[in-house]
SEKE-122947 format. One record per residue (C-alpha): residue number from 1; z, y, x. Coordinates in Angstrom, 1 decimal. Each point is the difference from the previous one (the first is absolute). Layout:
residues N
 num      Z      Y      X
 NUM      Z      Y      X
...
This chain:
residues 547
 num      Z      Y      X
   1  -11.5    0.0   24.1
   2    3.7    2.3   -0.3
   3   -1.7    2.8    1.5
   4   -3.3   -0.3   -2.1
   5    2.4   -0.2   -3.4
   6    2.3    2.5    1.3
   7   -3.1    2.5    0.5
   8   -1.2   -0.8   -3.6
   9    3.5    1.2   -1.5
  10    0.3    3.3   -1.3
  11    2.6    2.4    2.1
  12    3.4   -0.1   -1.5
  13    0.2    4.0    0.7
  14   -3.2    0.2   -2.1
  15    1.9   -0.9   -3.2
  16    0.3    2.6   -2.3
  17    3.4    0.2   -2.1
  18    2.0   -2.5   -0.6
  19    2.4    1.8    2.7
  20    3.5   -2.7   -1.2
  21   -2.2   -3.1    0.5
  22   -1.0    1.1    3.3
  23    3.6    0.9    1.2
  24    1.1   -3.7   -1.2
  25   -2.2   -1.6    1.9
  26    0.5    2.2    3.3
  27    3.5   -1.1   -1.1
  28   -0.5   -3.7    0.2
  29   -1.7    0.5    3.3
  30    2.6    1.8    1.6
  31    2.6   -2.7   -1.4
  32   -1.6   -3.4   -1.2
  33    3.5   -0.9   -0.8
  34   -0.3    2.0   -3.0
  35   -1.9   -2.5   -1.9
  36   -3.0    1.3   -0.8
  37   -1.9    1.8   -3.0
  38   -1.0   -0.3   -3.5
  39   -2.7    1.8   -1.3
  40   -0.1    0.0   -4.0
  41   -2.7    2.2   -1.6
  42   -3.3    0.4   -1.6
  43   -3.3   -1.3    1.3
  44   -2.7    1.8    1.6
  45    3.0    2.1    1.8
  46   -0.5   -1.0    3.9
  47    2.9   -2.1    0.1
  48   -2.0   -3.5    1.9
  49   -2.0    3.4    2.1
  50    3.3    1.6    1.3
  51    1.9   -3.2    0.9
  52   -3.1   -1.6    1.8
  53   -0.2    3.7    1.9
  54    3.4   -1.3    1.7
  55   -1.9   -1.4    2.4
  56   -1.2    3.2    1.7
  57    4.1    0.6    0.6
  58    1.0   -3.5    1.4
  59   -1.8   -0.1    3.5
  60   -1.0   -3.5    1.1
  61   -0.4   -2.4   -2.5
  62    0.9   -2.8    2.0
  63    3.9    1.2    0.3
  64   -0.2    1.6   -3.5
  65   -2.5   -2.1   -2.2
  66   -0.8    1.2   -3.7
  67   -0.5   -3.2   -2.0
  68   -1.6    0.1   -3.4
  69    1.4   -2.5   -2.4
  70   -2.7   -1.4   -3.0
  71    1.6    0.0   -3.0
  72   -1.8   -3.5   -0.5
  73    1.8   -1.5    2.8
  74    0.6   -4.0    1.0
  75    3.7   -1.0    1.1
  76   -1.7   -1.2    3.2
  77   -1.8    3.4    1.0
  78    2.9    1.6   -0.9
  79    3.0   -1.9    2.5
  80   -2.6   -1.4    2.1
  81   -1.3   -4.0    0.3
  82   -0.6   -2.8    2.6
  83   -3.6   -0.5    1.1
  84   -0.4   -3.4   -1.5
  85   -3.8   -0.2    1.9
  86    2.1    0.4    3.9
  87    3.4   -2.2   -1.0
  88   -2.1   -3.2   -0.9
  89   -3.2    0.6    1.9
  90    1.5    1.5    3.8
  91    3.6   -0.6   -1.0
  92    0.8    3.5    0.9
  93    3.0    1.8   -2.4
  94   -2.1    3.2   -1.3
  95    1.3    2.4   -2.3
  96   -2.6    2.6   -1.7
  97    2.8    3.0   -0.5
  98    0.5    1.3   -3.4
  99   -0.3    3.6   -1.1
 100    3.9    0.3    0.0
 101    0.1   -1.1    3.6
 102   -3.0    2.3    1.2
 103    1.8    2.8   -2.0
 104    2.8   -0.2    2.4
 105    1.1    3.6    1.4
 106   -2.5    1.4   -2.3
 107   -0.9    0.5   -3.6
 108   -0.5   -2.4   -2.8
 109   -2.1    1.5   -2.8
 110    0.1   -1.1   -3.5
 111   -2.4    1.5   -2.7
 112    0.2   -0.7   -3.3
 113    3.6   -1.7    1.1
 114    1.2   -0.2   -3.9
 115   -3.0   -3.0   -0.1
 116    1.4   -1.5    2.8
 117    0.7   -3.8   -0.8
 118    4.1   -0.6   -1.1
 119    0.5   -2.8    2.8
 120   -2.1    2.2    2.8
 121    2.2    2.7   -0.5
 122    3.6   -2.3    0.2
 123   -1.7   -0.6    3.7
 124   -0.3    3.5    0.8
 125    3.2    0.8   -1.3
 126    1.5   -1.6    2.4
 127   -1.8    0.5    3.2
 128    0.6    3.5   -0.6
 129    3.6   -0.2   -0.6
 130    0.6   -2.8    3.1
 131   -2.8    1.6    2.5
 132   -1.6   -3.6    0.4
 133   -1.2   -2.8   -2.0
 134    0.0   -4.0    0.3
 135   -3.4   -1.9    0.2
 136    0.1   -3.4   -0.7
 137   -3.3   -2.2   -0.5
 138   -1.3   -3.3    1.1
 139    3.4   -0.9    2.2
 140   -0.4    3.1    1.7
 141    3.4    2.6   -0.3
 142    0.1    3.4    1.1
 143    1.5    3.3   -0.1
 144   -2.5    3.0    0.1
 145    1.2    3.5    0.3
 146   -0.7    2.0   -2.6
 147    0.9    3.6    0.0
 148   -1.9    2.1   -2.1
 149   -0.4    3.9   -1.9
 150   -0.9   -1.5   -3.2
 151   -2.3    2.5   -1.7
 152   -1.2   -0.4   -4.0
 153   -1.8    1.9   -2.6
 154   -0.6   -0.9   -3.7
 155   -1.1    1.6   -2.9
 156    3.0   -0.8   -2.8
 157   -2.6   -0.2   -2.4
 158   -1.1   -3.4    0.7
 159    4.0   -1.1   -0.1
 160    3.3    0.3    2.0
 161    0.7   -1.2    2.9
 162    3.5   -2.5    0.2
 163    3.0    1.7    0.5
 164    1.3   -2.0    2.9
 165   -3.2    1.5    1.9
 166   -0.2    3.6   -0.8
 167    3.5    0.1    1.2
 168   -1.0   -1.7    3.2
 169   -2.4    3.2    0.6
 170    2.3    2.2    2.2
 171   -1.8    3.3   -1.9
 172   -2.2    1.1   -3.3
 173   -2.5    2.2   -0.8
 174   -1.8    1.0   -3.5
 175   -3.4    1.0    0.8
 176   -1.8    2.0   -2.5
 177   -3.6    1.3   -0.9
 178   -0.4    3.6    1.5
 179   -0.2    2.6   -3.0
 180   -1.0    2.9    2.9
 181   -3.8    0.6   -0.3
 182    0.2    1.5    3.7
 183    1.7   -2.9    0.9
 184   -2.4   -2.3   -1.4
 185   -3.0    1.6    1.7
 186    1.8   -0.2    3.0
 187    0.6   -3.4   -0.4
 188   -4.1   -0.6   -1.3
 189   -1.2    1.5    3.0
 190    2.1   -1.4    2.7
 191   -1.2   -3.1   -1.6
 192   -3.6    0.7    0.6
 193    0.7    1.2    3.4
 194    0.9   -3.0    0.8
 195   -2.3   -2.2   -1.4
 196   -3.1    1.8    1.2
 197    1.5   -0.2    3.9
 198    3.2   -1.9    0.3
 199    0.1    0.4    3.6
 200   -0.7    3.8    0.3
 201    2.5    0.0   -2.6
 202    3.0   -1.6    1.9
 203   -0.6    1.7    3.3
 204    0.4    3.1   -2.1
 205    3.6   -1.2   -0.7
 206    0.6   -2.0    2.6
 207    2.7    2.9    1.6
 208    2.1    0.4   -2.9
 209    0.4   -3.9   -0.2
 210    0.8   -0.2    3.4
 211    2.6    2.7    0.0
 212    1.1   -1.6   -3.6
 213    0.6   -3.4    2.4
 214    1.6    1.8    2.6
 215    2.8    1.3   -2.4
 216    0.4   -3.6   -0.8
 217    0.8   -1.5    3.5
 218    2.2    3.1    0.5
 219    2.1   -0.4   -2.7
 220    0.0   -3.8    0.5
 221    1.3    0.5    3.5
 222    3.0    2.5   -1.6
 223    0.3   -2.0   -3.0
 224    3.9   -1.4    0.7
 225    1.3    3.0    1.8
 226   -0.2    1.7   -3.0
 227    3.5    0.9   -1.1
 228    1.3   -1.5   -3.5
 229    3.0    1.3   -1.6
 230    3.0   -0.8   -2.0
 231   -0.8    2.6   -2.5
 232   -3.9   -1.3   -0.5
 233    0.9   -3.4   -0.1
 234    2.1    1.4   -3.0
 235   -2.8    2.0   -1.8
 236   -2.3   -3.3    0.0
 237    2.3   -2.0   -1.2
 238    0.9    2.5   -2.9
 239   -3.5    0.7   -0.3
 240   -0.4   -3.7   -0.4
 241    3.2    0.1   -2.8
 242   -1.8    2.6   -1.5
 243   -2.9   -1.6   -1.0
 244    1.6   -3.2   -0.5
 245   -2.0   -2.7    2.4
 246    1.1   -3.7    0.3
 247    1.3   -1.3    3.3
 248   -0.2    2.1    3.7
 249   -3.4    0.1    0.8
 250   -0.6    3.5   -1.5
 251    2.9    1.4    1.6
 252   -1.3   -1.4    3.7
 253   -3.5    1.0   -0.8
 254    0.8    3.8   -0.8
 255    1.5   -0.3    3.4
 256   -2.7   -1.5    2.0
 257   -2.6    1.9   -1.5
 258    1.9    3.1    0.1
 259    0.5   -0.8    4.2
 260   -4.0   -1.0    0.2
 261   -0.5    3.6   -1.5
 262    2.6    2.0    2.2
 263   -1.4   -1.7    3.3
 264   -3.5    0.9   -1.7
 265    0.9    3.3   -0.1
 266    1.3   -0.2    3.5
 267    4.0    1.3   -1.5
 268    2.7   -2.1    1.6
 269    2.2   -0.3   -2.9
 270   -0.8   -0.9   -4.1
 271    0.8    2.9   -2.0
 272    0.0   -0.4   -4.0
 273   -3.3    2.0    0.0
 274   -1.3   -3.1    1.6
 275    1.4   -2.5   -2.8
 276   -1.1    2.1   -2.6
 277   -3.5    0.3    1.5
 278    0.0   -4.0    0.1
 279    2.1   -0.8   -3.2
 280   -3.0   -0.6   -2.1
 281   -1.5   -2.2    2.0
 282    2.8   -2.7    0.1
 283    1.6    0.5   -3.4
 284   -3.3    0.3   -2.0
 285   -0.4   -3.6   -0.7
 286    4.2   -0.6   -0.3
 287    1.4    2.3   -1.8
 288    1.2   -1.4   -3.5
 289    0.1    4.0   -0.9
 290   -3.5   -0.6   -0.8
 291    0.1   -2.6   -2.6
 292   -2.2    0.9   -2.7
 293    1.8   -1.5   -2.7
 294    3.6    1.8    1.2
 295    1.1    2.8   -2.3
 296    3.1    1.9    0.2
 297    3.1   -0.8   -2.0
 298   -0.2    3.7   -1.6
 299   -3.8   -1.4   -1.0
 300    1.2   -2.6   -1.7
 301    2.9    1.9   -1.6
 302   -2.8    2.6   -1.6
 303   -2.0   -3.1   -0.8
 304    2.6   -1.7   -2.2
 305    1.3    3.6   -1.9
 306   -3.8    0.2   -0.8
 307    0.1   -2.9   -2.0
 308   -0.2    0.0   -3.7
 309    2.4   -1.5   -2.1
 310   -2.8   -2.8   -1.2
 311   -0.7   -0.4    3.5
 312    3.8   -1.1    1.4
 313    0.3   -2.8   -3.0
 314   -3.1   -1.7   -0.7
 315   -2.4    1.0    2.6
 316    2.7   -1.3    2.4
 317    0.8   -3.2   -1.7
 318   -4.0   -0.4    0.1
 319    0.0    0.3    3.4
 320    2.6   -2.0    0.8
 321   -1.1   -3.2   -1.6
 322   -3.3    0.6    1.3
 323    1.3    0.2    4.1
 324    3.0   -2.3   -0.2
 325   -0.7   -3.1    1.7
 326    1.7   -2.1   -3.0
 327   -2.6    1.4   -2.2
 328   -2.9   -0.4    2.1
 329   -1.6   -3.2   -1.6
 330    0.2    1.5   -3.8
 331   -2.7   -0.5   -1.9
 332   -2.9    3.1    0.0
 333    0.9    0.8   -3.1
 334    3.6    1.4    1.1
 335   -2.1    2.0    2.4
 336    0.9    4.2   -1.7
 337   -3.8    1.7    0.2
 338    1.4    3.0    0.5
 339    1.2   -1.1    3.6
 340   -3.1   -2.0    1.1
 341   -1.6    3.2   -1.1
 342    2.0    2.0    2.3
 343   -2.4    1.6    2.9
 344   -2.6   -2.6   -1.2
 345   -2.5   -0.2   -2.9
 346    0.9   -1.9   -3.2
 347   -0.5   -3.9    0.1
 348   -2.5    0.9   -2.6
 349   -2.2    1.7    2.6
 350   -0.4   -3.1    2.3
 351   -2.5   -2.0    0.1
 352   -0.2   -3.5    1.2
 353    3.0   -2.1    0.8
 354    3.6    2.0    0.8
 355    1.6   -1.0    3.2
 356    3.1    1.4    1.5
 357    0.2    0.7    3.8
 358    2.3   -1.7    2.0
 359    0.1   -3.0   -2.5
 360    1.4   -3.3    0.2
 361    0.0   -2.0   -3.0
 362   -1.9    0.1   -3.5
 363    1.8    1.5   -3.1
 364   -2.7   -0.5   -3.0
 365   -3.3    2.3    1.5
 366    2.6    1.4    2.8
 367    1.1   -0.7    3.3
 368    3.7    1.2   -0.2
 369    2.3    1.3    3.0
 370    2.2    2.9    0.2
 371   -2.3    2.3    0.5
 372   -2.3    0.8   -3.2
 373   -3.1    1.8    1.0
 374   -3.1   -1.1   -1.6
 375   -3.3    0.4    1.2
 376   -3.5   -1.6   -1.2
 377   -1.0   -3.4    1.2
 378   -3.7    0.3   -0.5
 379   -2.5   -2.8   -0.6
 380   -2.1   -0.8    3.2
 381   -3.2   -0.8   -2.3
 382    0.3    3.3   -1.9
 383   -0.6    1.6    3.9
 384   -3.2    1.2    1.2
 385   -1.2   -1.7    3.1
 386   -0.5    1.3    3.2
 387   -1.6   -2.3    2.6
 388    1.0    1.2    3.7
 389   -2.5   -1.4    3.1
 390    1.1   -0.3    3.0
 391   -2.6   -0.3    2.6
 392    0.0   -1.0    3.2
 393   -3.0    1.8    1.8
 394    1.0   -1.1    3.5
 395   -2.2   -0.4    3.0
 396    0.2   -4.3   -0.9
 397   -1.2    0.6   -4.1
 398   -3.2    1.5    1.9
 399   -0.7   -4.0    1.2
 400   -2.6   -1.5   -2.1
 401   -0.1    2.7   -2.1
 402    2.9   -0.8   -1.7
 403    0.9    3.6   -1.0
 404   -3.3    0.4   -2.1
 405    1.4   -3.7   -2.1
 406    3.1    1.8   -0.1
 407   -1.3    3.4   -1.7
 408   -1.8   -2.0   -2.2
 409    3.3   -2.0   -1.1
 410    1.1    3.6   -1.0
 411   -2.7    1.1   -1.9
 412    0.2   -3.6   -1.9
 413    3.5   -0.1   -0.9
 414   -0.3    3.8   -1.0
 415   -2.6   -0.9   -2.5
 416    1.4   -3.0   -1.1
 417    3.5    1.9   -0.9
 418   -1.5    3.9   -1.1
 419    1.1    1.0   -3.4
 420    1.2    3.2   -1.5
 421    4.1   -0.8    1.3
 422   -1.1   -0.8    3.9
 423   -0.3    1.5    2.9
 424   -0.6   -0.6    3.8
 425    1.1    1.0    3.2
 426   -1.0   -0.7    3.4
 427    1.6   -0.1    3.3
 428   -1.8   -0.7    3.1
 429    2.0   -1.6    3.2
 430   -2.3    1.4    2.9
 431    0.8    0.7    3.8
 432    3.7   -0.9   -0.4
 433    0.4    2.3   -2.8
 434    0.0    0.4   -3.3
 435   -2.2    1.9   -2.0
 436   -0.1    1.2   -4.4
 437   -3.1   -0.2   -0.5
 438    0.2   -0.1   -4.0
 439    2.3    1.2   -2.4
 440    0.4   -1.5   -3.5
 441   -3.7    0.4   -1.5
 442   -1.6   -1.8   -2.5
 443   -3.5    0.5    0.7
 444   -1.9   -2.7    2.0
 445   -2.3    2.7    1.6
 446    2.6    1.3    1.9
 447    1.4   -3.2    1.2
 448   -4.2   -0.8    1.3
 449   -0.3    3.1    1.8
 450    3.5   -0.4    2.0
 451   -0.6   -3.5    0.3
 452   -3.6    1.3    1.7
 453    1.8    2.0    2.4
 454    2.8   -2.1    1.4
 455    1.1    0.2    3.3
 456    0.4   -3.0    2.0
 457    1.2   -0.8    3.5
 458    3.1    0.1    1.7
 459    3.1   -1.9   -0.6
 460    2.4   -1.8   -2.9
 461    2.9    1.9   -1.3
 462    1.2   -1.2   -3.4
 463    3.4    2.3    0.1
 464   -2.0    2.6    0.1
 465   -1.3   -0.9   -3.0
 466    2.6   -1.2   -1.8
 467    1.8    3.4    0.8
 468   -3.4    1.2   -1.8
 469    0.5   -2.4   -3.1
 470    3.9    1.0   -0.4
 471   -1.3    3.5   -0.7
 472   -2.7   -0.9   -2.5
 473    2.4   -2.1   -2.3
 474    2.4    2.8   -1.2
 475   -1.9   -0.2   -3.2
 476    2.1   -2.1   -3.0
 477   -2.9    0.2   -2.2
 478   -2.2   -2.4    2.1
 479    0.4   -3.7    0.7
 480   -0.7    0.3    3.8
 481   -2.1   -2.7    1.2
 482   -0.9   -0.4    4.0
 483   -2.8   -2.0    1.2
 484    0.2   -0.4    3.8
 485   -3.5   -0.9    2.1
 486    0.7   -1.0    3.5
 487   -1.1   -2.5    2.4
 488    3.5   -0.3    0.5
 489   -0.7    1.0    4.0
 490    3.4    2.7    0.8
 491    0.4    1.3    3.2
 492    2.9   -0.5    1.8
 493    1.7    2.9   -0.7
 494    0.4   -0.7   -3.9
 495    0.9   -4.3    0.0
 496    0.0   -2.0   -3.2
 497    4.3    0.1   -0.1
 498   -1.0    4.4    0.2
 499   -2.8   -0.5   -2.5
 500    2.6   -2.1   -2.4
 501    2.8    2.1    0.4
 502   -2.1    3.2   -0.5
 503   -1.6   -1.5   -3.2
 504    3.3   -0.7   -1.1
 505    1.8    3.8    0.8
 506   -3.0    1.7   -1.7
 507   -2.4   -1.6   -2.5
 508    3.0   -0.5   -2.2
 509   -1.7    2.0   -2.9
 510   -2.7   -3.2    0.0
 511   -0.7   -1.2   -2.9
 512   -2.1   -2.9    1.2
 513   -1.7   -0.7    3.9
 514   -3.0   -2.1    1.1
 515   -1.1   -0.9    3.1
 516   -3.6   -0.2    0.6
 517   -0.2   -1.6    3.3
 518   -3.6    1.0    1.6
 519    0.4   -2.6    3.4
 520   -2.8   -1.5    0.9
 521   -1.3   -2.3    2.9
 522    0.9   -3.9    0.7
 523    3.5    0.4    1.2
 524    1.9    2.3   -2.4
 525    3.7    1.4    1.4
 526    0.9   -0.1   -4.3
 527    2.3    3.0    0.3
 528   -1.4    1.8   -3.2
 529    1.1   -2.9   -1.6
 530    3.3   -0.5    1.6
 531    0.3    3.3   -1.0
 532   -0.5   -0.5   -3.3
 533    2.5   -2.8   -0.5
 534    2.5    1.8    1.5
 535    0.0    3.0   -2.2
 536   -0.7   -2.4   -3.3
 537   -3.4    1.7   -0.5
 538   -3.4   -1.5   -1.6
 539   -2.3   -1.3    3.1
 540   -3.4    0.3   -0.7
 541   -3.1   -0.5    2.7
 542   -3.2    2.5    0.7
 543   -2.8   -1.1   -1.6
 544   -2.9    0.6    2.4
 545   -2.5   -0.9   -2.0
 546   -1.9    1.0   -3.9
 547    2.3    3.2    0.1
């Protein structure tokens, strides 16, 4: 099964661009100590393609495993749990390894890490700081080693990731969209290369990854005999000074990295070429220098002398009744226009009820709290409508024809709910993916003919296609409504605690979820509506008959 994946992975020398990423994971391989790598960028840039390619470098994946971590998640898969079914049954102590104990001497890989659940991420803080991690469930106690190059990538669009954790990441890098065309045709057709004949297409750079992993083991193998001075201990830790980090750990990383990169380059001895070249990498995400709301004391000296003379008496005695904290709970009408108005429209121009952000408690049709920005609180009847399906086309909805009761579910609800201010998307779970079938329309013709043509077969995999609803629900003019229809059979890959927690990370735009739970036969397992209970959302049954 390695080998088959391993084949199926696109060659990491085949990667065009994105030459710094490359280095800092070559980097990480050379010295896992370093901590591993952050990826932060836009999407659709090969960030998931190039870190999966790692595998092509790392030899056998028995010693040196690459471990995919769902964003989705259970505590359980995650440190590992005791085989209930063996302890009472044969009385036999089993314990099914979690991903951080089968990432040990390898790479743990995180995408989308900034969604990654608060409590999850307090565990993997601290197996990667200790190297190991303590298991204890059902009487049993034990200590798993777990040393790991934890690798992430998010996109900060969909929010930051907590501070304690980019830190932990030994190295950054900002990805961005390529603006070359010749690089982006390059790019295209390597792509289609490889998709047409994957294996033609790694035997093709097969070589260059294998001289790429030679490199590697070399420079492992010289790693501590390279020579580390005084005087470059000095220039990282001024460096470090420079760009004003907290704590050591930049001024230890500049070092390590800067040895990983020396013994790469087969040197014996870290020159401050070899910082510099490396700087980026561990100072990007710590360096206060790069605060965007800093300014320089000059700034604010020109700002001030700009000021007119109405301006320094009663545009400042406005503003400082307004953010004072003893003044936060006056009445609205204290509240100057002139300042709400400042880098926002006039109250006059809202519509609906005003809210402040960040609020606390009510002041007349406010929320007050130091911070006055308003922004509209719009009325959730006054939305239009969209209605969301989710449909699971798996190889079990094909039983009975249960698919065909479910389409006509659709159809029903869509008629039932079509006026002028809905619309309707579809997105079908077959053959462990997810698919978009429909996007926001509002005629019922298209919704028949993609409901005629619906793939079924395969299996279940509702993060898939709650990744698909999260993208779908951007829109603040819509209510978003989800209707889920599922015989509530998942495959063991995706459990009801990953189902749960997945609903929970992304279907957070939802305005409103039902379960239509299509299981049919004598004995029923009732996870649709388990499922349904647990995420607080309406529980309907398919009606298989006078559709």
């Amino acid at each position: 099964m390695v080998k088959n994946k391993k084949q199926l992975c696109f060659p990491f020398s085949a990667i065009v661009g994105q030459d710094d990423f490359k280095l800092a994971l070559i980097l990480n391989l050379v010295d896992p100590l370093i901590g591993g790598v952050l990826a932060i960028g836009d999407k659709g840039t090969g960030k998931t393609t190039l870190i999966r390619s790692l595998t092509s470098l790392m030899g056998d994946q028995q010693k040196n495993p690459f471990v995919n971590l769902p964003i989705g998640v259970s505590e359980d898969r995650l440190i590992g749990n005791v085989d209930l079914e063996q302890l009472i049954n044969s009385k036999k102590e089993v314990i099914n390894l979690g991903l951080m104990a089968q990432a040990h001497q390898g790479i743990l890989y995180i995408d989308e890490v900034n969604l990654l659940q608060d409590y999850l991420t307090d565990i993997l803080l601290d197996a990667a700081a200790s190297g190991r991690y303590y298991l204890e469930r059902e009487g049993v106690s034990r200590y798993f080693n777990s040393q790991f190059c934890l690798v992430g990538s998010m996109n900060p669009e969909e929010g930051n990731l907590r501070p304690q954790l980019k830190d932990r990441f030994g190295l950054s890098i900002s990805i961005t969209t390529p603006t070359d065309s010749k690089v982006r045709q390059k790019i295209i057709k390597q792509r289609f290369e490889f998709d047409d004949n994957p294996s033609q297409f790694i035997s093709k750079y097969k070589s260059k990854d294998a001289a790429i992993s030679k490199q590697i083991i070399s420079a492992k193998s010289k790693l501590k005999s390279v020579k580390v001075t005084d005087a470059i201990i000095e220039y990282c830790s001024e460096l470090a000074i420079q760009h004003q980090v907290e704590g050591l750990r930049a001024d230890i990383l500049l070092l390590k990295t800067a040895r990983a990169f020396a013994a790469y380059q087969n040197t014996s001895e870290i020159t401050t070429k070899d910082v510099d070249r490396i700087a980026d990498f561990v100072l990007n995400h710590r360096s206060l220098n790069n605060a965007p709301n800093q300014q320089n004391p000059s700034q604010n000296q020109n700002n001030k002398s700009q000021e007119t003379p109405s301006e320094t008496s009663a545009s400042k005695e406005e503003k400082v009744s307004i953010l004072s904290p003893k003044n936060k709970f006056k009445k609205q009408k204290k509240i100057p226009t002139d300042t709400i108005q400042n880098g926002r429209d006039s109250i006059q121009s809202f519509e609906g009820n005003l809210t402040l952000t960040d609020t606390k408690k009510t002041v007349s049709q406010y929320l007050a709290t130091d911070k006055f920005a308003l922004k509209t609180k719009r009325k959730s009847n006054l939305l239009k409508q969209h209605h969301i399906f989710l449909i699971d086309s798996s190889g079990s909805m094909l039983k009975n024809q249960i698919i065909a009761y479910a389409k006509g579910t659709v159809h029903k609800i869509a008629e039932n709910s079509k006026n002028q201010n809905t619309q309707f998307s579809i997105i079908s779970l077959f053959d462990g993916e997810a698919q978009h079938i429909l996007n926001q329309t509002g005629i019922l013709k298209d919704i028949e003919i993609v409901l005629t043509a619906l793939k079924t077969g395969g299996k279940t995999n509702f993060i898939a296609g709650f990744k698909q609803v999260k993208g779908i629900c951007s829109d603040i003019e819509f209510n978003h409504n989800l209707h889920i229809i599922t015989d509530g059979k998942l495959n063991i890959e995706n459990n009801l605690e990953d189902t749960i927690l997945a609903f929970q990370t992304y279907c957070k735009g939802i305005h409103t979820t039902q379960i239509i739970d299509a299981e049919k036969g004598m004995v029923k397992i009732g996870v649709a509506n388990e499922f349904a209970n647990r995420i607080n959302a309406n529980y309907e049954v398919l009606i298989t008959e006078n559709l």
